[in-house]
C-alpha positions in Angstrom: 43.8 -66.8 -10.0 43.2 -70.1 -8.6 46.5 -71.8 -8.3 45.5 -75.6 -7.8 48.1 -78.0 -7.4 50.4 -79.9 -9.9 48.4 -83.0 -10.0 45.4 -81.6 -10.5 47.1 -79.0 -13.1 48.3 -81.6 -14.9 44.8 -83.3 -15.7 43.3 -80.2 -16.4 46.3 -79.6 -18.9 45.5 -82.6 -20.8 42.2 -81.3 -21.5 43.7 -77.9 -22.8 46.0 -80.1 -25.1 43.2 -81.5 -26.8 41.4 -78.2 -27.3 44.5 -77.1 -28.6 44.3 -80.5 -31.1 40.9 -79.7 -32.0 41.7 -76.1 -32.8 38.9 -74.3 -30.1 39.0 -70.9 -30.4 37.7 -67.8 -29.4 35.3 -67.1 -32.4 32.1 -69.0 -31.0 33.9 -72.4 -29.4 35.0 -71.3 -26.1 31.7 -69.7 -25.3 29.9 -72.6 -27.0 32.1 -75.0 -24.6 31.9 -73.1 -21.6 28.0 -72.7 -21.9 27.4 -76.2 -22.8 29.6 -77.0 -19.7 27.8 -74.9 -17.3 24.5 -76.1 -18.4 25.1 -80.0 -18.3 26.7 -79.2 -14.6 24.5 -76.8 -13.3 21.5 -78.1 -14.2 21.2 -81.0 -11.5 21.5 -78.5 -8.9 20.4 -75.2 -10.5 20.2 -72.6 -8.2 20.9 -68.7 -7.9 24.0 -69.3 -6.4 24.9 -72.1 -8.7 24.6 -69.7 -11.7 25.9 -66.5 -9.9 29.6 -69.2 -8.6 30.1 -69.5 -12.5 29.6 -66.0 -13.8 32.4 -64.9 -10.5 34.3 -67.7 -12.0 34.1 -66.7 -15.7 34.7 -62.9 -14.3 37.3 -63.7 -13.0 39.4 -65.8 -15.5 38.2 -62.0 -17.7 40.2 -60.0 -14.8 43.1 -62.5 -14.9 43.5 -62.6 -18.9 43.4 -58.5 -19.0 45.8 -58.6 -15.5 48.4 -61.2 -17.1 48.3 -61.2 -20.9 46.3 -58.1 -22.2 48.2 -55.8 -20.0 51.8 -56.7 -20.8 50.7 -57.3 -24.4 49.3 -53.3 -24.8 52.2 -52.4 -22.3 55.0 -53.2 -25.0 53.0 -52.7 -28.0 53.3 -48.7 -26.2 56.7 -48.7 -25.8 57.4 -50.1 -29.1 55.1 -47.3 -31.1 54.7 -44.9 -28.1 51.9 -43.7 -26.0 49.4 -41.8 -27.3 48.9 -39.5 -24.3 
C-alpha cells in the first residue's frame, strides 16, 4: 500500500468525500471511473508500460482490499459461525 503523506492524503480525501456524496459504487461506477480515468491520462502518453503501471496499480489496490478488509471481514464472520473445515 502506498502510504503518501498527510497533505497529499488529505486532497485525495476530498475527492473520496465527494464520491461518497454522489453515492459511487461498486456496481458499474468505480470501474466506469477508473476506466474513464486511465483513458483521459494515459492516452497522451500511451504506451505498454503506461497501461501495464495502471493494471500493477489496480492489482495491487485488489491485494490490499482482500489483505486489509476481506480478510478480517471472513476471519470473524468464521469465528462467529465456525470454520467449515
Amino acid at each position: 500500500m502506498p502510504y503518501i503523506n498527510q497533505q497529499r492524503r488529505e486532497k485525495l480525501d476530498n475527492v473520496v468525500a465527494v464520491m461518497l456524496q454522489e453515492g459511487v459504487r461498486a456496481n458499474g461506477d468505480l470501474n466506469y471511473i477508473l476506466f474513464k480515468y486511465c483513458a483521459l491520462v494515459a492516452r497522451p502518453e500511451a504506451s505498454y508500460v503506461t497501461y501495464r503501471n495502471y493494471l500493477a496499480e489496480l492489482n495491487e489496490t485488489a491485494h490490499e482490499i482482500r489483505r486489509r478488509l476481506l480478510v478480517p471481514y471472513e476471519t470473524g464472520k468464521i469465528k462467529e459461525n465456525g470454520d467449515i473445515l
